[in-house]
C-alpha positions in Angstrom: 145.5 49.1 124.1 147.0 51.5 126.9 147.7 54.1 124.0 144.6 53.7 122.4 142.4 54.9 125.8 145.1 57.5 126.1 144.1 58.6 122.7 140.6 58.5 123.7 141.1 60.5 127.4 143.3 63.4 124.9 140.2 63.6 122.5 138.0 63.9 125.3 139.6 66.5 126.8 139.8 68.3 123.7 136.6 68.0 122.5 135.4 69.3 125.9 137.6 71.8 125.9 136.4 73.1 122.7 132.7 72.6 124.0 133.5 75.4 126.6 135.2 77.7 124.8 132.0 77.7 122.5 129.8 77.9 125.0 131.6 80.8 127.0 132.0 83.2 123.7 130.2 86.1 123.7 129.5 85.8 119.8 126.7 83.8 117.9 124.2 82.0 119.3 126.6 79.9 121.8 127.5 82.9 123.9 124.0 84.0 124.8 123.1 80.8 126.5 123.4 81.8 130.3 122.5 80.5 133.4 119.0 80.5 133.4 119.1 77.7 130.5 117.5 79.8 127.2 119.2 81.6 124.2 118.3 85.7 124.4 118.5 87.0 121.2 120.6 90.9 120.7 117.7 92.6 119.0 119.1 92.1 115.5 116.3 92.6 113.3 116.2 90.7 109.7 114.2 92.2 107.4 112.9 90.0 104.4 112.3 92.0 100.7 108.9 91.0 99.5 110.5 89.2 96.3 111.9 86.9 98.7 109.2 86.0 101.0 108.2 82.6 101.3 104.9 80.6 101.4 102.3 82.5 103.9 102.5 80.4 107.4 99.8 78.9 108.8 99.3 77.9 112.2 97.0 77.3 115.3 96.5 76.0 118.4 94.5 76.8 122.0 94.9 79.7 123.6 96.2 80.8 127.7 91.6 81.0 127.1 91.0 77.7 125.9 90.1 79.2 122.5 91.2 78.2 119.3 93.7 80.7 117.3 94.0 80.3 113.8 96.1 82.0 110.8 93.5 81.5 108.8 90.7 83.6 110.6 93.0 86.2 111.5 94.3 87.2 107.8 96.4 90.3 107.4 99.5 91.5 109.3 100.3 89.8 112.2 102.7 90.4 114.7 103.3 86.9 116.8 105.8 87.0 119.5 107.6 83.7 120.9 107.7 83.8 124.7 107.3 82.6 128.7 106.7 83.5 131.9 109.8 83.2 133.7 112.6 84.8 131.0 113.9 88.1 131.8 113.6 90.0 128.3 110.2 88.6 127.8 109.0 90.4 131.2 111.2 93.4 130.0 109.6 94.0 126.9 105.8 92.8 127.5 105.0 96.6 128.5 106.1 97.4 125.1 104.3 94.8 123.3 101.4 96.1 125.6 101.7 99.7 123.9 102.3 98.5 120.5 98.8 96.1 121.0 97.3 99.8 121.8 98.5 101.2 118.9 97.8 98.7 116.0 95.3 96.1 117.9 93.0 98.1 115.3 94.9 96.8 112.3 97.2 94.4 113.2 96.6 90.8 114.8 98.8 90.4 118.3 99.4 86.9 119.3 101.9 85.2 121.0 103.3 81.3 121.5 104.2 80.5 124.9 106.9 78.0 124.5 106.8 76.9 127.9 104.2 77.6 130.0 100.7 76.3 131.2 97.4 78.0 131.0 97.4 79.6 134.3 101.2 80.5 134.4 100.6 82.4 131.0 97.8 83.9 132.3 99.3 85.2 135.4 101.9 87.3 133.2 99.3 88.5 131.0 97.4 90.1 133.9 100.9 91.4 135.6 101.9 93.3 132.0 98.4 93.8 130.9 98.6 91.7 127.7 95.6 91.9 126.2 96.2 89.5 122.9 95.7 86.1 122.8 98.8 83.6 123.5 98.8 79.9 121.7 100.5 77.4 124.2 102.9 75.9 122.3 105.1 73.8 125.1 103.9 70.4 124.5 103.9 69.6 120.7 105.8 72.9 119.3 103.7 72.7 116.5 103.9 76.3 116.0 107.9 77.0 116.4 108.0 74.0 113.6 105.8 76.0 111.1 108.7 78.7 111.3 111.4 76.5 111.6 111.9 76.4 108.0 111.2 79.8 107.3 112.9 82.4 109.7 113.5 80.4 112.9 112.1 82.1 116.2 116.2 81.4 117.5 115.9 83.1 120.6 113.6 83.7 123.5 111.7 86.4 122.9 111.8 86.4 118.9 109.0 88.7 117.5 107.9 87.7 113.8 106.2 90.0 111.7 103.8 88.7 108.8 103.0 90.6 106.0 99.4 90.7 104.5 99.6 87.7 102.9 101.0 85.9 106.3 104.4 85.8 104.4 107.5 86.4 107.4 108.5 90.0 106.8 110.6 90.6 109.4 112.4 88.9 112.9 113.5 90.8 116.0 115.3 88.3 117.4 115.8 89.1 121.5 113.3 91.7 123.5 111.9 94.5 122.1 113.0 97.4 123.6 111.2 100.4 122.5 108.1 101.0 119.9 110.0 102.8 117.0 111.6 99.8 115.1 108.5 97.7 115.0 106.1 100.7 114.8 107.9 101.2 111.4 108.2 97.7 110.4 104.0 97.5 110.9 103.7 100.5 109.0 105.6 99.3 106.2 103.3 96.3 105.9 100.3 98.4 106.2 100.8 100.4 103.4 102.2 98.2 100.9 
C-alpha cells in the first residue's frame, strides 16, 4: 500500500511538472496565457481558399444598445471582432478597428462579440476608442463563439474573423490588429471577388 501512494505522489509530481513546463513555453497556445488570465493570439493570420469555405455562419444576439444584431440582415462581408474591455491588445488595436470602420463602414458590416463584458462596461470602451459598430454581448450563453467553434475558432482574445459575401469565414487574425494594411487587403479581396 505504502508503494502504491508513493507511486501516486511520483505521478503527481510529474504530471504537475509537465503542466508547468506547458504552461511556461513560449510556443502554441499554452505559452500565451499570462497573468491577466486570457490567451493573446501573435497576429498569425489564416487565410481560407474559397473552395474550401464552409457553410455561411449565422449568428445574433443583443447589442452593448439593446438592439438585436443578426447575420441575416447584415448580408455581405463582414468583419466581426471577438473582444473586452479590460484586455490589453483589444484596447491596443480598437483605434485601428476604429479607422478600418471609417474606411469600409460603407461596404463592409463591423461588429464585434464582447466575450465578457456588460452593457455599460462595453459601452464605456466604445466611447473611449470611438467605436462606432455595433458589439453583440456574448458573455452569458457564448452562443456566438459556438457558431465559430466548428468552423475557424476565435482562439484568442482579440481574434478578428473575416466573412466573405456569402458569410463563409475567409480569414482569422488571431491576436490584435496592429496596423490597417493586412486586413485592408483581406476586405478588398472579398470585395471584389
Amino acid at each position: 500500500m505504502r508503494s502504491l501512494r508513493k507511486t501516486f505522489k511520483i505521478a503527481a509530481v510529474v504530471a504537475a511538472a509537465a503542466l508547468a513546463v506547458g504552461c511556461s513555453s513560449n510556443d502554441g497556445v499554452a505559452g500565451q496565457v499570462g497573468e491577466a488570465g486570457y490567451i493573446s493570439g501573435d497576429g498569425f493570420v489564416t487565410e481560407v481558399a474559397p473552395a474550401d469555405r464552409g457553410q455561411p455562419m449565422q449568428f445574433s444576439g443583443e447589442t452593448v444598445d439593446g438592439d438585436e444584431w443578426s447575420t441575416e440582415e447584415n448580408a455581405g462581408v463582414t468583419l466581426v471582432n471577438f473582444w473586452y474591455a479590460a484586455c490589453p491588445p483589444c484596447r491596443i488595436e480598437a483605434p485601428v478597428l476604429a479607422e478600418l470602420h471609417d474606411e469600409f463602414g460603407d461596404s463592409v458590416n463591423f461588429v464585434g462579440v464582447n466575450v465578457r463584458d456588460g452593457a455599460a462596461q462595453a459601452h464605456s470602451f466604445d466611447e473611449t476608442f470611438g467605436i462606432e459598430y455595433p458589439s453583440i454581448l456574448d458573455a452569458q450563453g457564448a452562443e456566438v463563439q459556438r457558431v465559430f467553434s466548428g468552423e475557424i475558432a476565435p482562439n484568442a482574445v482579440p481574434t478578428t474573423i473575416i466573412l466573405d459575401a456569402e458569410g463563409r469565414v475567409a480569414a482569422r487574425i488571431s491576436g490584435a490588429v496592429q496596423d490597417t494594411s493586412i486586413v485592408s487587403t483581406l476586405l478588398n479581396e472579398e470585395l471584389a471577388a
